[in-house]
C-alpha positions as CSV (number, residue, x, y, z in Angstrom):
1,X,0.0,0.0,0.0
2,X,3.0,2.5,0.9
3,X,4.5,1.2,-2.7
4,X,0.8,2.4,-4.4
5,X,0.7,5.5,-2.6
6,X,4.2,6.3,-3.7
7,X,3.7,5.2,-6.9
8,X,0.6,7.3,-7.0
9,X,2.3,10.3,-5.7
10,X,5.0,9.9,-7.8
11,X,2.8,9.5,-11.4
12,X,1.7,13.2,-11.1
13,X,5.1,14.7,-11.1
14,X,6.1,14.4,-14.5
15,X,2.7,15.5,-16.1
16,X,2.9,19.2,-14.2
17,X,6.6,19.3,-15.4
18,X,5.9,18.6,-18.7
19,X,3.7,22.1,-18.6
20,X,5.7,24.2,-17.3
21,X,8.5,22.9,-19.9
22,X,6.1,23.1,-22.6
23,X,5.1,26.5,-21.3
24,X,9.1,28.1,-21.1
25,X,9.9,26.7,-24.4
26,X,6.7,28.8,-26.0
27,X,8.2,32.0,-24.2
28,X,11.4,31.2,-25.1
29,X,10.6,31.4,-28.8
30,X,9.1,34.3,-28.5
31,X,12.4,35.9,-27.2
32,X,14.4,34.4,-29.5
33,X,11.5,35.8,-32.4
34,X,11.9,39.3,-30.1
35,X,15.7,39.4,-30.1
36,X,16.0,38.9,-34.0
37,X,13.1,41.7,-35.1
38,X,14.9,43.7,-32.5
39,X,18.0,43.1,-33.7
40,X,16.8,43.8,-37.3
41,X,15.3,46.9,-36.3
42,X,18.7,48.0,-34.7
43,X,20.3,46.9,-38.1
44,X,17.7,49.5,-40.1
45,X,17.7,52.0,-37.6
46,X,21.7,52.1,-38.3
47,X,20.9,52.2,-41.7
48,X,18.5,55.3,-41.1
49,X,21.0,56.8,-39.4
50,X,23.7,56.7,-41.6
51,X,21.3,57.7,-44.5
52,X,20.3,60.7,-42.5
53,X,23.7,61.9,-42.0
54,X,24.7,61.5,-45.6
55,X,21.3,63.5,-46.5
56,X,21.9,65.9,-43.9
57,X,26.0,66.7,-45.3
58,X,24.6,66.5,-49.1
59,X,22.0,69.2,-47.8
60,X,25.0,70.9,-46.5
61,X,26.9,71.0,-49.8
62,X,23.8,71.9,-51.8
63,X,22.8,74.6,-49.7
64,X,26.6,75.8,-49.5
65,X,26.4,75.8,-53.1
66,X,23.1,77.4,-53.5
67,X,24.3,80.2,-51.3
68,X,27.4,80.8,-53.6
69,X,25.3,80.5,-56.8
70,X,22.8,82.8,-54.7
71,X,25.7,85.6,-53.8
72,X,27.0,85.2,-57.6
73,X,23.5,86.1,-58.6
74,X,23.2,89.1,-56.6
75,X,26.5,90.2,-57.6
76,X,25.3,89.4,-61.4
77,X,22.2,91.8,-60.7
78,X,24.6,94.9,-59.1
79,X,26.7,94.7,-62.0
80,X,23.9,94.1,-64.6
81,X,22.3,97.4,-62.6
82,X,25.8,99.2,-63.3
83,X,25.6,98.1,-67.2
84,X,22.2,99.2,-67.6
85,X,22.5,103.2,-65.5
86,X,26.4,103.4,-68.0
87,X,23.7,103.0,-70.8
88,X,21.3,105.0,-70.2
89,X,23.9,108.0,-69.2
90,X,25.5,106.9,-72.7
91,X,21.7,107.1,-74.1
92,X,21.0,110.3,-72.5
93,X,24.4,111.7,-73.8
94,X,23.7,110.8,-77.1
95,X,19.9,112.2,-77.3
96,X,21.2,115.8,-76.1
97,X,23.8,115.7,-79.0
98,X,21.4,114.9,-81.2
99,X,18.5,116.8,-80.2
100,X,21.7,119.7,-80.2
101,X,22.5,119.1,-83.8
102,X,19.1,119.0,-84.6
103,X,18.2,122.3,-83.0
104,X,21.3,123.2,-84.8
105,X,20.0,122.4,-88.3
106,X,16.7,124.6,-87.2
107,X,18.6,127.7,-86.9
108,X,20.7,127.4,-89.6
109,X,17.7,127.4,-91.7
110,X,16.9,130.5,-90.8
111,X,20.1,131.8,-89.3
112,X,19.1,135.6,-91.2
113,X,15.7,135.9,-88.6
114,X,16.6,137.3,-85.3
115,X,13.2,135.8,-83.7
116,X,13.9,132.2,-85.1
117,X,15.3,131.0,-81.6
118,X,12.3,131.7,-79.5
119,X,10.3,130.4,-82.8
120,X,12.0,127.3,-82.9
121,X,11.4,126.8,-78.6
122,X,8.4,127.8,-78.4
123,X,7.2,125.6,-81.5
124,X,8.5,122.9,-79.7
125,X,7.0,123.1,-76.5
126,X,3.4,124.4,-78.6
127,X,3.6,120.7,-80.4
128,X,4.6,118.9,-77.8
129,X,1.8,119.9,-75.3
130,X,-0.5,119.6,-77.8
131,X,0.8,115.9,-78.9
132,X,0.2,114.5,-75.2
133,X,-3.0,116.5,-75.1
134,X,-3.7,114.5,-78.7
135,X,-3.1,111.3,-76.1
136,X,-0.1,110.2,-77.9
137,X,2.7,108.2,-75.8
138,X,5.5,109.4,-74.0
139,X,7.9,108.2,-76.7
140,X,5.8,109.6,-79.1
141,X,5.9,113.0,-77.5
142,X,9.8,113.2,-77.0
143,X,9.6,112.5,-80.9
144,X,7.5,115.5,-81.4
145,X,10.5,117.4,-79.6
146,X,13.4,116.5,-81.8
147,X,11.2,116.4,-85.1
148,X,8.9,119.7,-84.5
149,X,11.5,122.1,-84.5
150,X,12.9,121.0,-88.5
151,X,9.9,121.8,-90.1
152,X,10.7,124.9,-91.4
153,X,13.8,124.0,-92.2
154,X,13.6,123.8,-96.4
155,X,13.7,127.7,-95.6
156,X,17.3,127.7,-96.1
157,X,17.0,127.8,-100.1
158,X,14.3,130.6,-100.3
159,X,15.6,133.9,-101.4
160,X,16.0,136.4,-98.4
161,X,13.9,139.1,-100.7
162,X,10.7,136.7,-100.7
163,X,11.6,135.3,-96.7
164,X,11.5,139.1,-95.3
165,X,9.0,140.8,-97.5
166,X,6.8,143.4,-96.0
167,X,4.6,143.0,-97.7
168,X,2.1,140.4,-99.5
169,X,3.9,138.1,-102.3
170,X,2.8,137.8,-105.6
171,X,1.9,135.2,-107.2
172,X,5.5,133.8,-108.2
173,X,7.1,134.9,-105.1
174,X,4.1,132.7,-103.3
175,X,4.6,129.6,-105.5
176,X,8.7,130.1,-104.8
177,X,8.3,130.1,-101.1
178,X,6.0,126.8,-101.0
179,X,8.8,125.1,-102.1
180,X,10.4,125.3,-98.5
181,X,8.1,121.8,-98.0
182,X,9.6,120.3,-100.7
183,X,13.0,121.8,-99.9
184,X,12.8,120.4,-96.1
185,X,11.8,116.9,-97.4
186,X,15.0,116.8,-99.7
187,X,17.2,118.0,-97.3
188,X,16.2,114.7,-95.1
189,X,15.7,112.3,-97.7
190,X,16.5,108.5,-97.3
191,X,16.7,109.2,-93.3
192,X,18.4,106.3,-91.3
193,X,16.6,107.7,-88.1
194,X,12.8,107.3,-87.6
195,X,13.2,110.9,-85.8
196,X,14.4,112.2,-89.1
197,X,11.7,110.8,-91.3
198,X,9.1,112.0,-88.5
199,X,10.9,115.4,-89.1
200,X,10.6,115.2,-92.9
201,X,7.1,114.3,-92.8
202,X,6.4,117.2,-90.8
203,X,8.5,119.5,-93.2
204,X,6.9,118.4,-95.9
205,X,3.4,118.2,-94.6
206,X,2.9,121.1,-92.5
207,X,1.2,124.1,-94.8
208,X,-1.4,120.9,-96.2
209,X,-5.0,121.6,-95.2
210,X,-8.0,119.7,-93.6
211,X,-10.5,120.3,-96.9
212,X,-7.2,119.6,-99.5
213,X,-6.3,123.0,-100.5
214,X,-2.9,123.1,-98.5
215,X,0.5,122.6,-100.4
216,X,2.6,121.0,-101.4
217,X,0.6,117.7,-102.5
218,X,-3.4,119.0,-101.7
219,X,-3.9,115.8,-99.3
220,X,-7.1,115.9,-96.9
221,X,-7.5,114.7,-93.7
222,X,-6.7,112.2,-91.6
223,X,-3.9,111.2,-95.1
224,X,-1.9,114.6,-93.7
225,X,0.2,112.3,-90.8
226,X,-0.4,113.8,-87.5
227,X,2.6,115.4,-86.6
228,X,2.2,117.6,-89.4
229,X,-1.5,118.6,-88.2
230,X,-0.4,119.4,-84.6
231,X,2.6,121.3,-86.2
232,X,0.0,123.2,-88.8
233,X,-1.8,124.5,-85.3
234,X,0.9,125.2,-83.5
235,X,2.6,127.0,-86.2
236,X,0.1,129.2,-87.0
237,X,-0.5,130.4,-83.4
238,X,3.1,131.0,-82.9
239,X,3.0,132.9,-86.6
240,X,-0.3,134.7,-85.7
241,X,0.9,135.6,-82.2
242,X,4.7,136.8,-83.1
243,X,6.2,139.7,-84.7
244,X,7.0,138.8,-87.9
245,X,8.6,141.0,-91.3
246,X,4.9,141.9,-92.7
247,X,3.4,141.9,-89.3
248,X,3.1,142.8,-85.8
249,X,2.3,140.4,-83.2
250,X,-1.7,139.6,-83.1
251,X,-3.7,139.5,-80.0
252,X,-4.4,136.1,-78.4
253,X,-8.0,136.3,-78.9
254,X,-7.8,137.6,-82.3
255,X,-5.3,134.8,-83.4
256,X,-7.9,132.1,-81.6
257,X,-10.4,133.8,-83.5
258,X,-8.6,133.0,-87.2
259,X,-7.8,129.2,-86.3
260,X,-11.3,129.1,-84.7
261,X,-12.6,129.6,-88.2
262,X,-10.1,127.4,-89.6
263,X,-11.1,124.3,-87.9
264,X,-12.4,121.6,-90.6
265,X,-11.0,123.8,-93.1
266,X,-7.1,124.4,-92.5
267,X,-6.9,122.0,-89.7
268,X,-8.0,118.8,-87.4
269,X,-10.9,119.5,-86.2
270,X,-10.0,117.9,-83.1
271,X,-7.0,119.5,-82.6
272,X,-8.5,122.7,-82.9
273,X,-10.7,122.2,-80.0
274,X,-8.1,120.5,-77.5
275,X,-6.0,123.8,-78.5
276,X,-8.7,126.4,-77.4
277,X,-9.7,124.3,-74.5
278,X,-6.4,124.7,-73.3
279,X,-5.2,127.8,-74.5
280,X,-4.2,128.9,-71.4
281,X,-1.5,126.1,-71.4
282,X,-0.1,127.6,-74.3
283,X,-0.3,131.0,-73.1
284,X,1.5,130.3,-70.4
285,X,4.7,128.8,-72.6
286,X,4.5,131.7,-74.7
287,X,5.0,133.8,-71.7
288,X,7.6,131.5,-70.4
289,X,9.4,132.0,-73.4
290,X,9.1,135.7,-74.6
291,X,10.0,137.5,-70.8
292,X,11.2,140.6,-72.6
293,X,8.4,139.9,-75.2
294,X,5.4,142.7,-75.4
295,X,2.6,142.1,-73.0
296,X,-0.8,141.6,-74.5
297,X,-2.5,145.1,-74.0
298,X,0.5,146.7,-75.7
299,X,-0.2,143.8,-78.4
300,X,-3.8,145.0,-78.2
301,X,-3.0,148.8,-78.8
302,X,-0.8,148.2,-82.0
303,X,-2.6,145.7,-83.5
304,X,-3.4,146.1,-87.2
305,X,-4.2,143.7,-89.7
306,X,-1.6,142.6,-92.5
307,X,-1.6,142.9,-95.9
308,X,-1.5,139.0,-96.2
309,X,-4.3,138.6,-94.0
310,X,-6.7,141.2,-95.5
311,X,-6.0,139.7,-99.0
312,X,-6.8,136.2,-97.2
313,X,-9.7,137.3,-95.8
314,X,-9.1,136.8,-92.4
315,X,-10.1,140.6,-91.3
C-alpha cells in the first residue's frame, strides 16, 4: 500500500513538469523571435542613421552651393544694374547731342531771322503739349520734340527778298516760297533715323489743309500724318501771335479767332478744340518764353491787320 501510494504520488510529477517545460519553451521562442526583429530593427535603424547623415551633409553642400550660386547672382544683378545706369547715361548723352544738332539744323535754316530762336522753342514746346494733349505716348511725345523744330527747315534755299518781304507776295514769289516743303523733305531724304523721317514728314506736310487746299501735294484729312497737323496748329499760333517782317504780333483772342474759323477747313478739327480748351496752357509757354516779349495790352494797342491777312480774308 506504501509502494501504491508512492507510486501514486510519484505518477503526477512528470505530467505538471511537462507544462511548465512546454510553457518556457513557448516564451522562449518568443524571445528568440523578439531578439531577432529587435536586432533587425537596430540593423535598419543604423541604416537610417547613416542615410540621414549622408542627407543631412549632401543638404550641406547643396545649400553651400546654392548660397554661392545665390551671392553670384546678386553680384550678377549689381553689375547688370551698373551696365544698364552706364547706358542709359550713354543714351542720355547721345539724345542731347542729337536733339543739339538738330536744334542746330533749325537755326541754320533761318540763321538771317533774329526771332527764329524763340520760334524754334516755343514751337517745340506748342507741339509737344499739344501731342500728349492728342493722347499720344510718351515716346511719341519726346519725338515731337526733336522732329517739331525741322519743319521749317527747307527755308534755307528761299531767297531772303521773298523770306522778309513786308509785304504780301505775288503770285510767283508765293509759288517760290511753298517750295520750303519740298525743300525740307530733300534735305532729309532717305533718313536712317525714324526721328528724321518724322521730321521730314512734318516738313513736308505742315502748310497741307483739312479740306485739300494746302500745299505741297493737296492731301485731306486724316492722309496729312499727325505730326504735321499738330505742327500746322501750333505753327500758325506762334506765326499769328509773333512779330514777324509783314506783321506785328496779333492778340491772343484775335489769333484764336482765325484758327477758330479754320477748324475743318485748314486743320483737325479735333485738334482745334483741344487747342482752345487749353489755351491757357499755351499762353503760359508763350510767356515763359518771350520775358522781354510785349505784353498783350500793348499787343492789343498796335494791333493792325496785314496785308497778307486782309488779301486772305481773315479781317
Amino acid at each position: 500500500m506504501i509502494s501504491n501510494n508512492g507510486g501514486g504520488s510519484g505518477a503526477a510529477a512528470p505530467a505538471d513538469g511537462g507544462d511548465y517545460y512546454e510553457a518556457y519553451r513557448r516564451e522562449s521562442d518568443k524571445n528568440r523571435l523578439y531578439e531577432q526583429e529587435l536586432a533587425f530593427l537596430r540593423v535598419e535603424l543604423e541604416k537610417f542613421k547613416t542615410e540621414a547623415a549622408r542627407a543631412y551633409l549632401l543638404s550641406k553642400e547643396r545649400h553651400k552651393d546654392s548660397a554661392l550660386m545665390s551671392a553670384q547672382a546678386v553680384k550678377n544683378i549689381i553689375d547688370l544694374n551698373k551696365k544698364l545706369k552706364e547706358l542709359d547715361g550713354a543714351k542720355k548723352n547721345l539724345r542731347d547731342a542729337y536733339k543739339d544738332t538738330i536744334n542746330r539744323l533749325a537755326i541754320a535754316s533761318e540763321y538771317k531771322d533774329n526771332e527764329t530762336g524763340n520760334h524754334i522753342l516755343r514751337m517745340s514746346r506748342y507741339s509737344v503739349y499739344l501731342a500728349g494733349l492728342y493722347g499720344q505716348t510718351p515716346e511719341q511725345v519726346e519725338e515731337m520734340e526733336f522732329t517739331s523744330p525741322m519743319h521749317d527747315v527747307g527755308k534755307i534755299g528761299i531767297k531772303d527778298n521773298i523770306l522778309f518781304k513786308n509785304g504780301k507776295l505775288t503770285d510767283a514769289e508765293f509759288n517760290e516760297m511753298k517750295k520750303h516743303t519740298t525743300i525740307g523733305a530733300a534735305i532729309l531724304n532717305n533718313p536712317k533715323s525714324p526721328i528724321i523721317e518724322g521730321a521730314r514728314q512734318i516738313a513736308l506736310f505742315h502748310h497741307e489743309k483739312w479740306n485739300g487746299r494746302g500745299y505741297p501735294h493737296g492731301i485731306t484729312g486724316e492722309d496729312i500724318p499727325i505730326n504735321a497737323r499738330i505742327v500746322a496748329v501750333c505753327d500758325t499760333f506762334d506765326a499769328l501771335t509773333s512779330k514777324r517782317p509783314y506783321k506785328m504780333p496779333y492778340p491772343i483772342d484775335v489769333s484764336c479767332e482765325i484758327i477758330s474759323k479754320g477748324r475743318g477747313v485748314d486743320f483737325d478739327p479735333d485738334l482745334v478744340d483741344l487747342f482752345l480748351k487749353n489755351i491757357e496752357g499755351f499762353i503760359k509757354i508763350k510767356e515763359s518764353i518771350d520775358e522781354e516779349g510785349e505784353d498783350e495790352e500793348t499787343v492789343k494797342e498796335n494791333f493792325a491787320w496785314s496785308e497778307r491777312d486782309k488779301e486772305a480774308g481773315k479781317t
